[in-house]
C-alpha positions as CSV (number, residue, x, y, z in Angstrom):
1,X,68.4,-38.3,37.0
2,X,67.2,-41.1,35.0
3,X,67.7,-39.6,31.5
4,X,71.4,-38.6,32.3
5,X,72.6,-41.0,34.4
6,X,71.1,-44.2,33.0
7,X,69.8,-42.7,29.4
8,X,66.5,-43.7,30.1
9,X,62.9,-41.3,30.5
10,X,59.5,-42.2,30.7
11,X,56.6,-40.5,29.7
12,X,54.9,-40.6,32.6
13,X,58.0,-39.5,34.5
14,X,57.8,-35.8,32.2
15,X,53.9,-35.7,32.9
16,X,54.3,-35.9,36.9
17,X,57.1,-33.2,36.8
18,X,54.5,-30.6,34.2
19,X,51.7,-31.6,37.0
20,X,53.7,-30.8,40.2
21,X,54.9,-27.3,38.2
22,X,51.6,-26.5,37.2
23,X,50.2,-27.2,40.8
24,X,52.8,-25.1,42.6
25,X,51.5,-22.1,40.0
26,X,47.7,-22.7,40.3
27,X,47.6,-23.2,44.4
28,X,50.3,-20.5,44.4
29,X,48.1,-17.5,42.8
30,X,45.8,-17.3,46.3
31,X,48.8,-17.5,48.1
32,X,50.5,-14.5,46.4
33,X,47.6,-12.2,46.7
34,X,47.1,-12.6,50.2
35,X,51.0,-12.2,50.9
36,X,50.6,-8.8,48.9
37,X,53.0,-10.0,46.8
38,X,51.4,-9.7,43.3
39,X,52.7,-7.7,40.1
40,X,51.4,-4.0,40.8
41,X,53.1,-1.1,39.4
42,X,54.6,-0.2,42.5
43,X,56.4,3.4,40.7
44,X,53.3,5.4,41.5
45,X,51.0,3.3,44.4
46,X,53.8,3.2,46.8
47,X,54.0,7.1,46.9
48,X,50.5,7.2,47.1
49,X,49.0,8.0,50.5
50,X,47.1,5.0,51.8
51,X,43.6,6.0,51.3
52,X,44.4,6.2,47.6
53,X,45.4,3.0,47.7
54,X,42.6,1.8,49.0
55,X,40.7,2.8,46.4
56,X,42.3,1.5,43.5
57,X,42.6,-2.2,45.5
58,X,38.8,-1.4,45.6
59,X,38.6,-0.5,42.1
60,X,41.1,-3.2,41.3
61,X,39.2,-6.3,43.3
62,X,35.4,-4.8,42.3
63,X,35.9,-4.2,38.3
64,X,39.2,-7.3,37.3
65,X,40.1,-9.6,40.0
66,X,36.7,-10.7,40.6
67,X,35.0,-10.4,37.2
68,X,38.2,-12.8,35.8
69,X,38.0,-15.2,38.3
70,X,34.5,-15.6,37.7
71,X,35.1,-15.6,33.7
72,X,38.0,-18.0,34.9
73,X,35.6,-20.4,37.0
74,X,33.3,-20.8,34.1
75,X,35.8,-21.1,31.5
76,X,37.5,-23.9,33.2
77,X,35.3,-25.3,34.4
78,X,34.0,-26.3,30.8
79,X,37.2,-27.5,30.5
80,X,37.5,-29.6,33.0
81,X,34.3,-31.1,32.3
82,X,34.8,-32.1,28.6
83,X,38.4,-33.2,29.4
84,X,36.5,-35.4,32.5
85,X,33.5,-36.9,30.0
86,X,36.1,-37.9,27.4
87,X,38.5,-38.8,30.4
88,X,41.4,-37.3,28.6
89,X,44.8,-38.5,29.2
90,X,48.5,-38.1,28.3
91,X,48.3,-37.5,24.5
92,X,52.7,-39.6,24.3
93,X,52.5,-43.3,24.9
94,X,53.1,-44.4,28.5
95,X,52.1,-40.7,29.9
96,X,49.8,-40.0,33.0
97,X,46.7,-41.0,32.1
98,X,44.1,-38.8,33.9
99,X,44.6,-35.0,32.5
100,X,41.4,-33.7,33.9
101,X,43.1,-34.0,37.0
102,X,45.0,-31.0,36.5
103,X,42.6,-29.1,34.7
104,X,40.0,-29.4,37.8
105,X,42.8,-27.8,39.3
106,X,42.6,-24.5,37.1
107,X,39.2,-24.5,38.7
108,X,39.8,-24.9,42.0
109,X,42.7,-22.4,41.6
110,X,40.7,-19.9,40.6
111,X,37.8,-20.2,43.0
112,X,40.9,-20.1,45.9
113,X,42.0,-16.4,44.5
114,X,38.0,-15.3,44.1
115,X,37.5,-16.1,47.7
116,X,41.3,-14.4,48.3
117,X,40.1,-11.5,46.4
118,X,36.9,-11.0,48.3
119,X,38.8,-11.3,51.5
120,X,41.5,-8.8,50.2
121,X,38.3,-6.3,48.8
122,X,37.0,-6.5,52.4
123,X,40.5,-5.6,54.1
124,X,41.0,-2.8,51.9
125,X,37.1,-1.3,52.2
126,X,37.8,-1.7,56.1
127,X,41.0,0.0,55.6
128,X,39.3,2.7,53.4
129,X,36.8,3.2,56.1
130,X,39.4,3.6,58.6
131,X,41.1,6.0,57.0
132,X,38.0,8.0,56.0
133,X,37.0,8.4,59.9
134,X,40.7,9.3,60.8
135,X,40.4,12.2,58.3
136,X,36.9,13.3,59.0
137,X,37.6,12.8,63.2
């Protein structure tokens, strides 16, 4: 509103608003996995009977979700660390100082959709279970 009413922007100002954007991303992923409302290519799995399911959200969860986020922990982690020791800031004069801010929140973003994915691996090897009695009862 600044820059188009009165024809003035800060630096800071276009820092906050890439922060808040990447927050409602990072704190979002968990979020979206637990609301079952992550990209899946939904063509074939819908059709598929539940206990096939199952198995590929096993599959899924055991062999990429959980691998990644771990990959994902470490990686950004190192991240945030280096950005934390040099305590990195806005690189435009007048910017946010403090950039490791946001990069600690990669991390914690990704340990939020590990313990998501876990939660969601033990849902679907309960619902697996389920099924396999139902069939074999």
């Amino acid at each position: 509103m600044m820059r188009y009413l009165f024809n003035k922007s800060n630096a800071w100002v276009i820092d906050l608003e890439w922060y808040i954007f990447s927050l409602i991303f990072l704190l979002g992923f968990s979020y979206t996995l637990a609301a079952d409302k992550h990209v899946r290519v939904d063509v074939f799995y819908s059709k598929w009977p539940q206990k096939k399911q199952d198995v590929l959200n096993i599959i899924g969860y055991v062999f990429l979700l959980i691998p990644w986020c771990i990959v994902g922990i470490e990686k950004s982690y190192t991240l945030f660390i280096n950005s934390f020791h040099m305590r990195e800031g806005s690189p435009d004069p007048g910017g946010m100082p403090a950039r490791y801010v946001i990069k600690f929140f990669i991390v914690v973003s990704f340990v939020l959709l590990l313990i998501q994915g876990v939660i969601e691996l033990y849902k679907a090897i309960l619902s697996f279970k389920n099924k396999s009695k139902a069939w074999s009862g």
